[in-house]
C-alpha positions in Angstrom: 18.9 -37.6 20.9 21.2 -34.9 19.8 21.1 -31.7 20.6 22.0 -28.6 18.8 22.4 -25.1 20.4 22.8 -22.2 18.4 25.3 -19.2 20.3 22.4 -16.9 20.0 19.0 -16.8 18.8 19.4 -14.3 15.9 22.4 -16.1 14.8 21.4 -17.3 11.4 24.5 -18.2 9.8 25.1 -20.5 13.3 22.0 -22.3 12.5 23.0 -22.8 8.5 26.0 -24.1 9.9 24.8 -26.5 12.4 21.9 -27.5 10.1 24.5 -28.3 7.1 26.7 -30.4 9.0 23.6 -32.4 10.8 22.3 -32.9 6.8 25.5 -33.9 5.5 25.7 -36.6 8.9 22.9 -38.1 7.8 20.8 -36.8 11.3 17.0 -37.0 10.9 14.7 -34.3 12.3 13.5 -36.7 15.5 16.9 -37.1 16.4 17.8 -33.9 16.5 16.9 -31.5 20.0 17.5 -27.8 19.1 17.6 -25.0 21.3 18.7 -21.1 21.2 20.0 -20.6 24.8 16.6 -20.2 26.0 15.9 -22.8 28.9 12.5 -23.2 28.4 13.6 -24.1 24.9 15.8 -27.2 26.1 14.6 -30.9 25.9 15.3 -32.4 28.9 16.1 -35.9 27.2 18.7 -34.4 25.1 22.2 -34.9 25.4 24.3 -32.1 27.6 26.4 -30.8 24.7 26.5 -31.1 21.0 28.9 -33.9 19.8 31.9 -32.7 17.2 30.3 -31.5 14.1 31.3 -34.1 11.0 32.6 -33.0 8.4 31.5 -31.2 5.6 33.5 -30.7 2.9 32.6 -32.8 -0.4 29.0 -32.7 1.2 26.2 -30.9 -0.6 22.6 -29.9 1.0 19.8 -28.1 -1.3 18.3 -25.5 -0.3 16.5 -23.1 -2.5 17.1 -19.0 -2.5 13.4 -18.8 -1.4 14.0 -20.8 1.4 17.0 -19.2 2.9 14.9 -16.2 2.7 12.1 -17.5 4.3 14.6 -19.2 7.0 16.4 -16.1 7.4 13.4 -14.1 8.5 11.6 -16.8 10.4 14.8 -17.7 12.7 13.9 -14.4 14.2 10.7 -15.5 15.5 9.9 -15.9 19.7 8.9 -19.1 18.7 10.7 -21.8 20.1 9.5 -24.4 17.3 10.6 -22.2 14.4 14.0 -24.5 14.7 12.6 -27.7 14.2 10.3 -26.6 11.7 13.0 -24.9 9.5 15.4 -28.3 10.0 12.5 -30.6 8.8 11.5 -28.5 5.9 16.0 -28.2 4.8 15.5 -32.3 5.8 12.7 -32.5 3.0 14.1 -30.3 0.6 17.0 -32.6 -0.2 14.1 -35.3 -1.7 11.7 -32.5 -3.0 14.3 -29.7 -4.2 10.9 -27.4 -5.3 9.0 -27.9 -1.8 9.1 -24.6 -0.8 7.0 -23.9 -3.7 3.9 -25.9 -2.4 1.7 -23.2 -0.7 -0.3 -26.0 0.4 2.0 -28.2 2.5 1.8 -26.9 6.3 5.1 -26.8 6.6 5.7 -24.5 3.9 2.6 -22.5 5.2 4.0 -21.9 8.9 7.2 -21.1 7.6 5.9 -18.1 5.4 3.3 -17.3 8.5 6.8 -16.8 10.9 8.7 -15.3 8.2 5.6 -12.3 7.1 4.7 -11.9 11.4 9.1 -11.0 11.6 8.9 -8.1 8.2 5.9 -7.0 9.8 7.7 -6.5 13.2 10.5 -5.0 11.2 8.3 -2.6 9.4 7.0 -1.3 12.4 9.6 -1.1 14.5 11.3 1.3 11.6 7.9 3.2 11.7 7.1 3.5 15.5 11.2 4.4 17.0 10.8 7.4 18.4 13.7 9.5 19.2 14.0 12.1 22.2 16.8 14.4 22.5 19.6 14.1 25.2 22.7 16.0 26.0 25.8 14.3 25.8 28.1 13.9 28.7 30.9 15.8 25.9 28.0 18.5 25.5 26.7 17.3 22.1 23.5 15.4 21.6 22.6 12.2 21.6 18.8 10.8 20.5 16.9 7.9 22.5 14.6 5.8 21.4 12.5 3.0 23.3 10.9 0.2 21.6 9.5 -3.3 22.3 9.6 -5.7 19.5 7.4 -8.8 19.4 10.8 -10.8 18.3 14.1 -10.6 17.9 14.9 -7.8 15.1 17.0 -5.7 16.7 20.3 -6.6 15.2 18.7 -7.4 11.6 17.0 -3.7 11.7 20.5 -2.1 13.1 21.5 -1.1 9.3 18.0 1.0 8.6 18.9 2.9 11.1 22.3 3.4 10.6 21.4 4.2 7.1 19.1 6.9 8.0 20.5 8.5 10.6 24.3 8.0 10.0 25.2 11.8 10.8 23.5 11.6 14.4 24.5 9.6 17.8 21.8 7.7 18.8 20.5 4.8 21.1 17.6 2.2 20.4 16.6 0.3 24.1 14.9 -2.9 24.0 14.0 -5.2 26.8 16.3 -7.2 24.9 19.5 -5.7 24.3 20.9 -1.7 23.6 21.8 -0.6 20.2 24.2 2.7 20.3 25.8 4.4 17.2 28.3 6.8 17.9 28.6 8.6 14.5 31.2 5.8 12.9 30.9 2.6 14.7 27.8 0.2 15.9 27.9 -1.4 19.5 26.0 -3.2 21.1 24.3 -2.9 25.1 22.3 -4.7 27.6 19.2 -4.6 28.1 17.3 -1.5 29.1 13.8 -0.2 30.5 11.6 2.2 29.2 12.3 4.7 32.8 16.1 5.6 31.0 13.9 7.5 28.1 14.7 11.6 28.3 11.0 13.1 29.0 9.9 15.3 26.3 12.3 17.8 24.5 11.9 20.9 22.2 11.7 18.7 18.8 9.1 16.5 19.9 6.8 20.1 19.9 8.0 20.6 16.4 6.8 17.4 15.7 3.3 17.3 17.5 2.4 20.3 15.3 3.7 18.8 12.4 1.5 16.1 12.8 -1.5 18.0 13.8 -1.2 20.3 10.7 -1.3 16.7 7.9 -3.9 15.2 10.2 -6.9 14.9 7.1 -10.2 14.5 8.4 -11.7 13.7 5.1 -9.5 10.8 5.0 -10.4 9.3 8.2 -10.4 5.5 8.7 -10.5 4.4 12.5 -10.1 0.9 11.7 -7.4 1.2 8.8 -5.9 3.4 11.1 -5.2 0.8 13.9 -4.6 -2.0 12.0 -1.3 -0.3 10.9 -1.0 1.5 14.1 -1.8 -0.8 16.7 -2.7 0.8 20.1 0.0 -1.3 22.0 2.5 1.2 20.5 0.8 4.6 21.0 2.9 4.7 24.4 5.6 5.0 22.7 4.1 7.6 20.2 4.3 11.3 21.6 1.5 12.2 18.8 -0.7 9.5 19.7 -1.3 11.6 22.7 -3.3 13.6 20.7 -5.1 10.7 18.0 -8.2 10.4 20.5 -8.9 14.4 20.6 -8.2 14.7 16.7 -10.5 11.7 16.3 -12.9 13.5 18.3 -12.9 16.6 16.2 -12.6 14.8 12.5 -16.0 15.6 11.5 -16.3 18.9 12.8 -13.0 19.7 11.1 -14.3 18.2 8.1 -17.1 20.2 8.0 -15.4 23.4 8.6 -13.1 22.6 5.5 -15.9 22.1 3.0 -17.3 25.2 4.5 -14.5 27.4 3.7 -14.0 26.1 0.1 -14.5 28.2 -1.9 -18.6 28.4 -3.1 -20.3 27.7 -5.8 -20.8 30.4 -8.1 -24.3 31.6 -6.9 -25.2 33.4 -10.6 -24.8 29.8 -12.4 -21.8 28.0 -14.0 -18.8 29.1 -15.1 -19.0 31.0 -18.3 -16.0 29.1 -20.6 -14.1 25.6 -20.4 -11.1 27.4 -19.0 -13.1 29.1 -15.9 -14.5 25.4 -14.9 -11.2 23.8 -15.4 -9.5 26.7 -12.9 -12.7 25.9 -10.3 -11.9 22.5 -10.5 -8.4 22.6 -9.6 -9.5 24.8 -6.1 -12.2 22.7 -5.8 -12.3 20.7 -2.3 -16.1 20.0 -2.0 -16.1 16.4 -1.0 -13.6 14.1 0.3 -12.0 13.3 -2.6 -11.3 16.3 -3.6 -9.3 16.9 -0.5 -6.9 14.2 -0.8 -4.1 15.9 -2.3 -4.8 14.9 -5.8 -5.2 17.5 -9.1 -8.5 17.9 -10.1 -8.3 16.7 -14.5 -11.3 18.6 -16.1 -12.3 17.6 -19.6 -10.2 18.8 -23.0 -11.4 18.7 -26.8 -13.0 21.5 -28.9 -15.2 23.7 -27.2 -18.0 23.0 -30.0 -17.5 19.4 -30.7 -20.5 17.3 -31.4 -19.7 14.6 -29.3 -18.7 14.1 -25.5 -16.6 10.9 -24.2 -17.1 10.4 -20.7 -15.1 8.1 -18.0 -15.6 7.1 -14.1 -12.6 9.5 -13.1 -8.8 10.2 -14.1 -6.9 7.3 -13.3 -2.8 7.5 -11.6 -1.6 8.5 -15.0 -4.0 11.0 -15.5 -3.6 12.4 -12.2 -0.3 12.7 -12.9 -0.6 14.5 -16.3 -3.5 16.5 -15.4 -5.2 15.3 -19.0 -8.6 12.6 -18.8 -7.8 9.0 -20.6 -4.1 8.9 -21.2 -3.3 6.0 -19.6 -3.6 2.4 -20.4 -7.3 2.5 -20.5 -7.3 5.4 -22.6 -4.8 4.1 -24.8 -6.6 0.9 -25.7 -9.7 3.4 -26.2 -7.4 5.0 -28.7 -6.8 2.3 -30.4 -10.7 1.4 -31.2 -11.2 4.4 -32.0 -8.5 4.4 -34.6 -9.3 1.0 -35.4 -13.5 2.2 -37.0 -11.9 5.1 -38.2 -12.9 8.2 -35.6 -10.1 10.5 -34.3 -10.4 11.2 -31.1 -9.7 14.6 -31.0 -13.2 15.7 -32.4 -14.4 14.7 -29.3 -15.0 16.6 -25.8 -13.6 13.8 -23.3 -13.9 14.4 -19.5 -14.9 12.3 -16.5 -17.9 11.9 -14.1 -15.6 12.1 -11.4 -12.7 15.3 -11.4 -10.5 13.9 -8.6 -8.2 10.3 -8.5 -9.6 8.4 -5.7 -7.2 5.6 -4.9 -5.8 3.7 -1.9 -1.8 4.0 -1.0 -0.5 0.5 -1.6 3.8 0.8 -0.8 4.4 3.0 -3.7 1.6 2.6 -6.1 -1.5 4.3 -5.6 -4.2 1.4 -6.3 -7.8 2.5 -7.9 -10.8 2.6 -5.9 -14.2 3.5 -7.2 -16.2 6.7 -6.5 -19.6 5.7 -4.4 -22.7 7.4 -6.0 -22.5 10.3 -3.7 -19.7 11.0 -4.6 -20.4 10.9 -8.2 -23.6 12.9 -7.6 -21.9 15.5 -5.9 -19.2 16.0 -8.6 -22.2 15.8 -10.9 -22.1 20.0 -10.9 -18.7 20.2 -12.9 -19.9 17.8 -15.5 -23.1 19.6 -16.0 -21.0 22.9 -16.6 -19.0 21.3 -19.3 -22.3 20.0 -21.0 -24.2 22.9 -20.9 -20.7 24.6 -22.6 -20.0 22.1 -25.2 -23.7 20.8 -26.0 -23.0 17.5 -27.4 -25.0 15.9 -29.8 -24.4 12.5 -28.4 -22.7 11.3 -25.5 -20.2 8.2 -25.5 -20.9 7.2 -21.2 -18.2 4.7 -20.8 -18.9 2.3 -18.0 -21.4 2.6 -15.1 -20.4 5.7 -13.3 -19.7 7.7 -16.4 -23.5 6.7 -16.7 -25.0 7.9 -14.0 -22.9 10.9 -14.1 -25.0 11.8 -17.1 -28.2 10.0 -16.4 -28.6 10.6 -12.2 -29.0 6.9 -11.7 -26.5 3.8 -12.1 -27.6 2.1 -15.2 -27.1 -1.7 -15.7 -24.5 -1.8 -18.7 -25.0 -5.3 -19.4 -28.8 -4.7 -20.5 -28.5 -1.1 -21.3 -25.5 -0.9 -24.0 -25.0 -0.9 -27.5 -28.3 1.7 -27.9 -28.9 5.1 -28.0 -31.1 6.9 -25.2 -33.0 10.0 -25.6 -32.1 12.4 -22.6 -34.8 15.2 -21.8 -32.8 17.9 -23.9 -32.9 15.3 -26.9 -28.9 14.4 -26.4 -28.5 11.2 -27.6 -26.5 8.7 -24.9 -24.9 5.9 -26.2 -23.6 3.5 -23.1 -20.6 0.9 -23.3 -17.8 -1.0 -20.9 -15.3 1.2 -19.3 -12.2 0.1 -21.3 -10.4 -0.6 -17.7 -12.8 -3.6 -17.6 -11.4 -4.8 -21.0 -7.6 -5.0 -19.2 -8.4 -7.2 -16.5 -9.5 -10.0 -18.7 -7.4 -12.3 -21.0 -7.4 -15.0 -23.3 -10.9 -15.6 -25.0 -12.9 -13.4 -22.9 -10.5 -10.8 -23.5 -11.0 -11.2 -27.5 -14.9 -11.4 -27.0 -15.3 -8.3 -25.0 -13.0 -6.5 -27.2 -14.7 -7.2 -30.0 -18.3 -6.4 -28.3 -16.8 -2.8 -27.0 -15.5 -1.9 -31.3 -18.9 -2.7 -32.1 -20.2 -0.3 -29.4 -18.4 2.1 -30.7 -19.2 1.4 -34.0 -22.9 2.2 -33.2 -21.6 5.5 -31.0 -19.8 6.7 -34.3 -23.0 5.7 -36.4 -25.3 7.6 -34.1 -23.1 10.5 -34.8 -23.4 11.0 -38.5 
């Protein structure tokens, strides 16, 4: 058996070196031991030293773009067997070329495992340094940081931080090695213990009440919370001193912020479309509402005879501070257009005043309003009906529905018909057009056709 040692552990283009020349020998995964410098690593069967490498011009070895990338990432792994694994899948790749693209061969599947448990130790080691300030034995400052990776990312992260904080002198200790960047030039240390981190210094205070004064308590999530911000790191966090005390307080604080919104008007609601669309905006009433979102109240003549209604402005109506503008308003638009109505004879609003959504990287993704919280932001929706006074009401999809009706109807038996509400409004229910844009092919072209003849009957109803 031959072994193969890399210089150092990190060292990818070391291993696509040695890997290429043991492909281009001919050398089968069994006969190959490989190690990273780590003793516990070594097979004791193998040979002392690596023979000469062959070599390797003329040769060619496959290897996919998405493999290198996976290969690049996964070499970083603490796991000893990440070598052999990532030799036997560039082995296999020269006789399957498109293996990396079998999500079901477990191979493939511990190789993208190591590779997404490496990003994630990369993303939070760029989210959890800390810095502390130190002076500088020239009298200038210098920032420390401590942090404890779960593998070996400290070189392959060096460049974030470089990038971000170019203009400063800083130092990031590992158990593993020192990083140090003096302002122009990278170098590297040994390794270091958490005991040479400064204690606490003026801009950590700075800081702390930074991150008391964006602590939300509306938007609590405990377990969200520590699944991005494991409690291993908090000793390295000078605000996670204070998580367990804000935690503590959350729904007292939350409390005190509905509280001090500012009230209901006690004499009834507002008296014109403008003054509820100016409450909205201030309104923080519920949780939604305090998530840093505009509030989007309705728009459309003050006397129209019909009223639109949706579950709740979506990113792009958020954005533009106007209801059903977006993709699901466009394709409303369109079968609108399509029978023959313009839309602007209608009133259109939403059940819902406030974008409730859930931070995905940088899109914000949808997330549906729970009754309550359609119940509770039933108030502003019953201002612009009483202001407007429909003749009919287009509810479009389930929570637009119980916005007007108090309970969640079931669409599938309920639509296509007009209801008879206790002030003799006529409610016409349908599918939120949203629904109609997750679907494709024939069910697309069937539910499309279902929702024009909805609205068909809607513009019927109407006169």
């Amino acid at each position: 058996m031959i072994a193969a040692r890399l210089a150092e552990p990190d060292d990818f283009e070391s291993w696509r070196t040695l890997a290429r020349a043991h492909i281009i020998a001919g050398m089968r995964p069994q006969d190959i031991a490989w190690s990273d410098g780590d003793a516990a690593c070594a097979d004791m069967f193998a040979t002392a030293q690596a023979p000469d490498l062959p070599e390797t011009q003329g040769g060619t070895v496959r290897a996919s773009r998405a493999f290198l990338d996976l290969a690049r990432s996964a070499l970083l792994h603490r796991d000893p067997a990440r070598l052999d694994l990532l030799y036997r899948l560039l082995w296999r790749l020269q006789q399957r070329p498109r293996l990396i693209e079998d999500a079901a061969d477990s191979d493939v599947r511990n190789l993208q495992r190591l590779a997404a448990q490496v990003r994630r130790d990369i993303h939070k080691m760029r989210a959890f340094v800390r810095f502390r300030s130190l002076e500088h034995e020239d009298g200038g400052e210098r920032f420390v940081a401590w942090f404890e990776p779960d593998h070996r990312i400290e070189r392959a992260n060096a460049r974030f931080f470089v990038d971000r904080f170019g203009s400063q002198r800083w130092s990031i200790l590992t158990p593993r090695l020192s990083l140090h960047w003096d302002g122009a030039a990278l170098s590297e240390g040994p390794p270091a213990s958490r005991d040479a981190l400064p204690q606490d210094d003026a801009a950590e205070e700075l800081w702390l009440g930074y991150y008391r004064s964006i602590f939300n308590p509306a938007r609590l999530k405990v377990g969200a919370m520590l699944k991005e911000m494991p409690r291993r790191f908090w000793k390295n966090l000078p605000e996670a001193r204070q998580i367990p005390d804000l935690i503590a307080g959350a729904q007292a604080r939350e409390v005190a912020m509905i509280a001090g919104s500012a009230p209901l008007p006690e004499a009834g609601p507002p008296d014109s479309l403008n003054a509820v669309a100016a409450a909205i905006a201030t309104c923080r009433r519920c949780a939604i509402g305090c998530n840093g979102t505009q509030g989007v109240a309705g728009e459309g003549p003050a006397d129209a005879r019909t009223m639109m209604i949706g579950e709740q402005p979506g990113d792009t109506e958020e954005r533009e501070a106007r209801p059903f503008v977006g993709p699901a308003g466009q394709l409303l638009d369109s079968h609108l257009a399509a029978i023959g109505f313009d839309r602007s004879r209608a009133f259109v609003t939403n059940a819902v005043k406030h974008f409730k959504f859930k931070p995905t990287g940088k899109r914000r993704l949808h997330q549906n309003p729970t009754a309550g919280e359609i119940d509770h932001c039933r108030w502003w929706l019953d201002s612009e009906r009483a202001l407007v006074r429909p003749r009919a009401i287009l509810a479009l999809g389930a929570s637009a529905g119980r916005g007007v009706l108090g309970r969640t109807p079931a669409i599938g038996r309920e639509r296509g018909r007009a209801h008879v509400l206790d002030d003799g409004t006529a409610l016409w229910l349908t599918a939120h057009p949203s629904y109609l844009l997750r679907l494709d092919g024939e069910a697309r072209a069937r539910e499309e056709e279902r929702f024009r003849a909805d609205l068909q009957g809607f513009v019927e109803l109407c006169g």
